[in-house]
N, C-alpha and C positions, 0 to 999 in steps of 0.2 A: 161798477164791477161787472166783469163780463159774464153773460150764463152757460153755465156746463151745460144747459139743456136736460132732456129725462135720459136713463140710462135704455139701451139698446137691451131687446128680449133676449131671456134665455138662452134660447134656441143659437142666439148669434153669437153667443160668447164658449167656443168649444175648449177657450183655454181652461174652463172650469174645471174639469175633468182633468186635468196634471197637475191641479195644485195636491203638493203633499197633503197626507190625510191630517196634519195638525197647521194647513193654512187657512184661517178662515179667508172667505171671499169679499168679504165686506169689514171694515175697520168698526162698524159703533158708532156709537157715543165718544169725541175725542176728549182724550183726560183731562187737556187743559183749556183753559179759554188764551192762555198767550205762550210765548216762551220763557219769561221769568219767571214762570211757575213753576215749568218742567225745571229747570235752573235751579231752582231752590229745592226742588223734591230730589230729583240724582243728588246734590251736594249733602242732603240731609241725612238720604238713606247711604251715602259712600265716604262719611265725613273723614276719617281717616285714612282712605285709601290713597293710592296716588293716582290725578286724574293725569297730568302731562310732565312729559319726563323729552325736555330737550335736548338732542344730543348735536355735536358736532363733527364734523370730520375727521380730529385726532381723538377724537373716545369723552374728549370735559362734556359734562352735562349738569343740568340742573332740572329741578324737578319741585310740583306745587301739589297740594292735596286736592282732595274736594271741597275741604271747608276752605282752605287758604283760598282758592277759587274764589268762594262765595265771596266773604270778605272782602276778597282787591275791590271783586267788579265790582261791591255796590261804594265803596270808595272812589270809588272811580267813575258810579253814577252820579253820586253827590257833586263830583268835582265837574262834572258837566251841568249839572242843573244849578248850584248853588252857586257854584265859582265862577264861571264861563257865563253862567246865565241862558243856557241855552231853552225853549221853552218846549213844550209836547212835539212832536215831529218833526222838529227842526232836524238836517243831515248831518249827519257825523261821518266824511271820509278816512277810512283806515286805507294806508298804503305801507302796508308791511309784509315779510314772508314769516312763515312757521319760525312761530318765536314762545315763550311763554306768557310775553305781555299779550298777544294777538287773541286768547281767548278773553284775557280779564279786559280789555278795550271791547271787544264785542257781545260780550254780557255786560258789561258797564253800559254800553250802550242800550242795549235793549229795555234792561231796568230801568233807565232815564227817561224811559218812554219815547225816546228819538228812534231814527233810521237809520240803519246801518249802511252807508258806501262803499263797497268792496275797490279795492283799485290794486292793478300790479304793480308794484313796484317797479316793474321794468319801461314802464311807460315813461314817454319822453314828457316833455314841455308841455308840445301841442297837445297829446293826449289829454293829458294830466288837466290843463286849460278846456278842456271840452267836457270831461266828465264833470268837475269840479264846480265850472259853472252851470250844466243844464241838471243839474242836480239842485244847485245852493247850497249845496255845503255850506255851513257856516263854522262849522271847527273840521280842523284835519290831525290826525294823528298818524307818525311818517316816520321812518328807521331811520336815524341819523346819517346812512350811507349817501343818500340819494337826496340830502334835504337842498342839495346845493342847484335843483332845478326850480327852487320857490322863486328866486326873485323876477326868474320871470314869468311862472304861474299866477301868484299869489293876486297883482292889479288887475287882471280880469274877471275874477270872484267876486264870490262875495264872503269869504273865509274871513274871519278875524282873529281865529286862534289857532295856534300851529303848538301841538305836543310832538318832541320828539323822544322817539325809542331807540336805546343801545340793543344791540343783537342779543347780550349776554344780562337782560334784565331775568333777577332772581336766580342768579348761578351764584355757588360760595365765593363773597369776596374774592379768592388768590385766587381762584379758575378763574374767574369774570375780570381781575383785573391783569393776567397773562393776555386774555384774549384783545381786551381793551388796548393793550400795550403790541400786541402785534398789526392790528387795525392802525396803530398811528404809526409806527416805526417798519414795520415788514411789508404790508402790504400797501401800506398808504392811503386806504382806503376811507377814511373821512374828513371831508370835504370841510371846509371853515364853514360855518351858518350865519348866512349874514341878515337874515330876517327876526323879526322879534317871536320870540319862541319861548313855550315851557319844556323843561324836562321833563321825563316822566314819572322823575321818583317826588320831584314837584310838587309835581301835581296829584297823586296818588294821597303823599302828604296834607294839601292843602284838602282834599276831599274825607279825610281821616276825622283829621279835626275840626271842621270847619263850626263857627257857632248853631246855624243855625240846623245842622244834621240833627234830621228824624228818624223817621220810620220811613227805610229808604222802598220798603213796600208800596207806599204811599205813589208811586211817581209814575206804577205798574196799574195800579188801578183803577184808573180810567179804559183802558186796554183792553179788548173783544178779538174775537179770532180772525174779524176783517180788518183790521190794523195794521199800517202798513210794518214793515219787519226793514225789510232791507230792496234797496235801489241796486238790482246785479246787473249790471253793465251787458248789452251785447247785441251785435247788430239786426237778429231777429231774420225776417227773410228776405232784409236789405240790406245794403252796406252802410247806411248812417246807424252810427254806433247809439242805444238809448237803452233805458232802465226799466228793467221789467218789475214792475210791481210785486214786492210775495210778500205778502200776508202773514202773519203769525200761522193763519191756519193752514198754510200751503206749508209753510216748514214742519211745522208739529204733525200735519197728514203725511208728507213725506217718510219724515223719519220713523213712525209706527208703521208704515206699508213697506221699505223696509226689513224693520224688525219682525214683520209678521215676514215675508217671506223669506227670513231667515231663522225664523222659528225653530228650534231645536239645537241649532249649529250655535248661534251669540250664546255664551252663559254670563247670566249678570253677573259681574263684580269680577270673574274670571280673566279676562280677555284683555292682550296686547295688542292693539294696532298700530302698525305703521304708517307713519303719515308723509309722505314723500310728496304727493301732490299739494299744491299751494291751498290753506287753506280759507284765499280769496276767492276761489273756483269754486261755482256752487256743488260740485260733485264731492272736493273732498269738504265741504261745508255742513253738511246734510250726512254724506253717509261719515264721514269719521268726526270730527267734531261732535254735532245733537245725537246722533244717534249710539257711537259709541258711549258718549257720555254720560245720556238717558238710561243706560244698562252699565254704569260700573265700569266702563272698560276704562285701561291706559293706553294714553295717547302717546305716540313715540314721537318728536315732533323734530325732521329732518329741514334746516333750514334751504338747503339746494342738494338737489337729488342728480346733480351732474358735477364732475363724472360721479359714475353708478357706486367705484369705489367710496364715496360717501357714505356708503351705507352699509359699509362694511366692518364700522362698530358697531353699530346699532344690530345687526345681525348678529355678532358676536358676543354682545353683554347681555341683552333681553331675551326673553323668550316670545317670541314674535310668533303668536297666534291667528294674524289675520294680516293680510296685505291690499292697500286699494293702490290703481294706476293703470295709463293709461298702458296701450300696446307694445311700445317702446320702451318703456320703464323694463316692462318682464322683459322684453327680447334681451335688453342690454342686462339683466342680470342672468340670466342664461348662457350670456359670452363671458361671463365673471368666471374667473378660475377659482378663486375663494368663497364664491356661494354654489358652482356647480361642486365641488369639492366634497364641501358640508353641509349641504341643504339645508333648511331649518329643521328640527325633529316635531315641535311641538304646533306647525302650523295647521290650523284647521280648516282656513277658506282663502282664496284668493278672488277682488272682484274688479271686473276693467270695465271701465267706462271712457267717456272723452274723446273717445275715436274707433274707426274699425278694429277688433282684434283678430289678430291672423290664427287660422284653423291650426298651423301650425306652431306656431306658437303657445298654444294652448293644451297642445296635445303633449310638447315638450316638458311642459309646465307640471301637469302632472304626472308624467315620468320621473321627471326630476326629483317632485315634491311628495309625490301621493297625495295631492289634493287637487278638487275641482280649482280650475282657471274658469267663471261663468263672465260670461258677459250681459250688461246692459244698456240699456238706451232713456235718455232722456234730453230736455235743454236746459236753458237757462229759465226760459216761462216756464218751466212745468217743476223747477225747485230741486231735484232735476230727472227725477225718475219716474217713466210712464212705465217701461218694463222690462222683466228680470228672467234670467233663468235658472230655474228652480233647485237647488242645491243636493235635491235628496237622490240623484243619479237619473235624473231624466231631461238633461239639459242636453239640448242640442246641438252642438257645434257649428258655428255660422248663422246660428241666429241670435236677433237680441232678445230670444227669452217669451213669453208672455205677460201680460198686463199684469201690475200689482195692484191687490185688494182696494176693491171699491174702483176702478178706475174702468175703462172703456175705450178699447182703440179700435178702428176702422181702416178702410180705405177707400178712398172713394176716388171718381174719373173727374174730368177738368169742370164738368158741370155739378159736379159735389153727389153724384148716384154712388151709393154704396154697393162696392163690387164683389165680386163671387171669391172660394177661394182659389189659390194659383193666379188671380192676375192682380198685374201691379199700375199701382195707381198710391194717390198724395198718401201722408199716414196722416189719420186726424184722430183725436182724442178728446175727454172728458174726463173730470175727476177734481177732487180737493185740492189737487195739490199745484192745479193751473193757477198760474199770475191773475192777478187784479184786472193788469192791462200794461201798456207800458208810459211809462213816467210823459204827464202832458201831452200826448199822443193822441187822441179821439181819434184818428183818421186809422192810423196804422195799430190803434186798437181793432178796430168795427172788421179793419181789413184782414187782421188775423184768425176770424172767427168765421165759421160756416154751418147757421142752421144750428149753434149752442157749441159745433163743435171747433177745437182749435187746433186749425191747420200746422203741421209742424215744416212744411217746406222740401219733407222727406218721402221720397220714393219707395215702396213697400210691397211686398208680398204677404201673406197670411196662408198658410197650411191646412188642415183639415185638422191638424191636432191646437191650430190653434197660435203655433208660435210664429211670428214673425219676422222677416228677413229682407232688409236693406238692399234696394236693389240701384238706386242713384241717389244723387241730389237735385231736386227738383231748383233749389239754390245754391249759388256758385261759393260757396264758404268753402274753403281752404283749411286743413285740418292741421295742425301744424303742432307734431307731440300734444294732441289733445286741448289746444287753444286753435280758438276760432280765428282766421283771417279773411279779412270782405277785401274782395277786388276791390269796389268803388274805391277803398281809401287810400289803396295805394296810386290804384290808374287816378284820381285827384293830385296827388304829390306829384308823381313822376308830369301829368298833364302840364304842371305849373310851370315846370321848365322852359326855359326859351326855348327855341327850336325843334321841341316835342308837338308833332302834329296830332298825331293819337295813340292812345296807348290800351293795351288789351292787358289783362293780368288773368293765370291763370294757376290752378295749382298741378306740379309735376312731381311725379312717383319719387321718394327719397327713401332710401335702406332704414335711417337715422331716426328720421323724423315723423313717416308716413307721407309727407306730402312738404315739397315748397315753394312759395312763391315764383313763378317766371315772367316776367314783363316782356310783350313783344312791342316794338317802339316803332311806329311810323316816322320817320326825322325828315327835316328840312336840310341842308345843306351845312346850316351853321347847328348843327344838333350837338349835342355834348355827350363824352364819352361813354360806353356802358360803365366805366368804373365812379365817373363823376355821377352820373347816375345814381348809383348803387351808395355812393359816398351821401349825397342827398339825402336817399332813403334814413339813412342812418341817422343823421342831422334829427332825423323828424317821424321816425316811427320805433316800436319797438323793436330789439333785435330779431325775435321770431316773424315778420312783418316784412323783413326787408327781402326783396328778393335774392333769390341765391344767381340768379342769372340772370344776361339783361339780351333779346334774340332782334337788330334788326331787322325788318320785313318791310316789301313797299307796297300793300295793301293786309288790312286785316278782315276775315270774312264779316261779310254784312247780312242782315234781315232787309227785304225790301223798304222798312221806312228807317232805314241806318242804324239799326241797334248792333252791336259789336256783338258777335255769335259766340259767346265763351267757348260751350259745349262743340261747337266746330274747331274752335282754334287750338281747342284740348286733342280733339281727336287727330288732326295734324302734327301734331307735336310728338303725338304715341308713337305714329308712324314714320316719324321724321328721324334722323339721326343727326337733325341739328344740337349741338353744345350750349348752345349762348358763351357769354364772358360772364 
């Protein structure tokens, strides 16, 4: 386990002084020692409320309590320990979108006392084959949409049990079986399954009843705050994709740091959130998922938030009291004729994470709404939030905010000295809420930490009041609608080609997207087309992944011992009025 190191003086942390006067600076004593404790205490004290309420994009929804909740998952933890045989920490792959099964699989699992593996559904093959094995997964549970990429995933694992999930699990019979019947007849959208496979009501089933179900307590109770929680995927401050370790106590700190700095604004048992971002992404995992749920709230659970119009029931039947997403999410309901129209009346916060959010768009935002648009910052090692800005009317526009309770951000120069305010230099941090390390990694563990603190790859400023302000990326990630894109893995695909000599990947300004992919191609004579190219890409990365343009060039700039100069061939590009294809 990596060390945070001791906390930095006083004197160094000027954000103290802006926290509202009902934020404490420090978290405590944490309430739980795991999260299926928190899981059981929200479900106890909310048992009749509604915790998630899915909707669709012609208005059908369905919807599960908090005790319903309780009940699936620990059915569904049984049917993993007792049925599947799976044993203490063994991986459990989820590859679904916002669905209702997607909470009771990920409290099933937790209770189980296994790991949870987040995976996008949109992930190809190869993906899918890289996660699945440097994980170990040994069960996957997977929307029946997509299930038709196992057979050639599945012989490179070590999986041996495959659940698959319908979209419309726990919706009323006639809705669920409209929706089922337009899936095979209108849209055509599910694939035959040619692998040996459970259903999910199955299996749910088989965990219900099973003989020897106890005290599914029992499976949690081995379980400490350093245990691992879940394997979140993402490629760190390199481009090989690997699993950041978080701990129960990195999620459970999260989600109270947080609720502390939104202290006064959440009201328990009160509150509607929308959940539009995937709740495989550790951002909407933590703040909407645990932390909603820990306080009572209902979860609106949008299965795709493109186009925006999707969300245009869900805005229309609930009373949507909170909104989380990234920058593009808001811009694109700002061009909405039907939510600039009607605003929501009852919203109380809005908060963006996942990528830059534009000053202007923010300002829009609450013109539009009368409510703060704040933005924050965090990764995937840190669960995912280092810092927030403060909701009580002293956020700053263009910055992410200051550090949440109990946590410690810095900056420091290439030799790791901690720098003054106004100059920018790495952003590094400390706190509860940092990863383990990352999944079998020693090396590019050791290498992510400096002196206790952990380097986030990010370029930063710090103020005198305190808040901090993004000023580059020290690493070339690609930001892409708030999903991360590493060059290496594409300039790997596109490299693989015949006649590709070298290839540079960068990311390029999009209205859309914030940012996407551009490959510049060194080619040989017999080189293949930007479109074969591009076709390629597709073959074998996610959609968001693929380049949107492909720019021949017959040199790419270099560093004296050949490293391909991102940040040069970015800045070329700015200036350039080349297209690509």
């Amino acid at each position: 386990m990596a060390s945070h190191g001791e906390r930095v003086s006083m004197t160094e942390r000027p954000w103290l002084a802006k926290y509202p006067a009902n934020v404490a600076p420090e978290l405590g004593v944490i309430p739980f020692d795991h999260l299926p404790a928190l899981i059981r205490q929200a479900s106890a004290d909310y048992a009749d409320t509604i915790a998630f309420t899915q909707v669709m994009p012609n208005g059908m929804n369905g919807s599960l309590t908090y005790k319903k909740i309780d009940q699936l998952s620990d059915d569904f933890a049984v049917y993993l320990r007792e049925v599947v045989g799976l044993a203490p920490g063994d991986r459990v792959a989820v590859q679904m979108p916002n669905c209702l099964a997607y909470p009771i699989v990920a409290f099933g699992i937790m209770k189980a006392g296994l790991v949870l593996v987040n995976t996008n559904p949109l992930y190809t093959a190869t993906e899918m084959t890289h996660q699945f094995s440097d994980s170990g997964a040994k069960a996957l549970v997977i929307i029946d949409m997509f299930a038709d990429r196992l057979p050639e995933v599945l012989p490179h694992t070590d999986i041996h049990t495959v659940v698959t999930v319908k979209i419309a699990e726990y919706f009323p019979g006639a809705v669920a079986g409209v929706i089922r019947m337009v899936q095979k007849v209108w849209s055509r959208s599910l694939p035959k399954i040619t692998v040996p496979h459970t259903r999910f009501q199955a299996a749910m089933k088989a965990g219900r009843t099973h003989a020897n179900r106890g005290d599914v307590a029992q499976y949690s109770e081995p379980l400490t705050g350093d245990s691992l929680a879940a394997l979140q995927y993402t490629g760190g401050t390199t481009g090989v994709s690997k699993g950041a370790m978080l701990s129960h106590r990195n999620l459970i700190s999260n989600t109270m740091q947080m609720l502390e700095m939104t202290e006064g604004f959440i009201r328990p048992g009160k509150e509607t959130v929308l959940t539009a971002l995937p709740l495989y992404h550790i951002f909407a995992f933590t703040v909407n998922l645990l932390s909603f749920f820990y306080v009572g709230g209902r979860n609106i659970l949008i299965p795709t938030p493109r186009p925006p119009s999707n969300l245009k029931r869900a805005f229309e039947n609930y009373k949507i009291t909170w909104v989380s997403g990234v920058n593009t999410l808001f811009g694109a309901l700002l061009k909405e004729r039907w939510f600039t129209d009607r605003p929501p009346k009852q919203m109380r916060g809005a908060v963006a994470g996942g990528m830059s959010l534009h000053d202007s768009i923010a300002i829009e935002w609450e013109k539009m709404t009368g409510v703060y648009l704040v933005e924050g910052y965090g990764l995937t090692e840190t669960a995912p939030v280092l810092t927030f800005n403060p909701l009580s009317g002293s956020a700053k526009i263009g910055t992410i905010g200051i550090p949440v309770p109990s946590t410690d951000v810095s900056v420091v120069d290439d030799d790791g000295k901690h720098l003054p305010v106004g100059e920018a230099g790495e952003l590094v941090a400390k706190g509860p809420q940092i990863m383990l390390g990352y999944w079998q990694k020693d090396k590019e563990t050791a290498d992510s930490f400096v002196d206790g603190w952990f380097k986030t790859g990010d370029v930063a400023e710090m103020d005198a009041d305190g808040f901090f302000t993004i000023v580059d990326r020290k690493k070339d990630v690609i930001v892409v609608s708030g999903f991360n894109v590493y060059p290496n893995e594409i300039e790997e695909r596109i490299a693989s080609l015949d006649g590709v000599v070298e290839v540079g990947v960068i990311g390029y300004p999009d209205d859309q997207a914030g940012e996407r992919p551009r490959a510049y191609v060194v080619a040989s004579h017999d080189a293949p087309s930007a479109e074969a190219i591009i076709e390629y890409c597709r073959e074998h990365l996610a959609r968001y992944k693929v380049p949107q343009s492909i720019v021949f060039v017959d040199e790419l700039p270099k560093s004296p011992i050949g490293k391909i100069l991102r940040r040069k061939l970015r800045d070329q590009a700015l200036t350039s009025s080349e297209k690509g294809v």
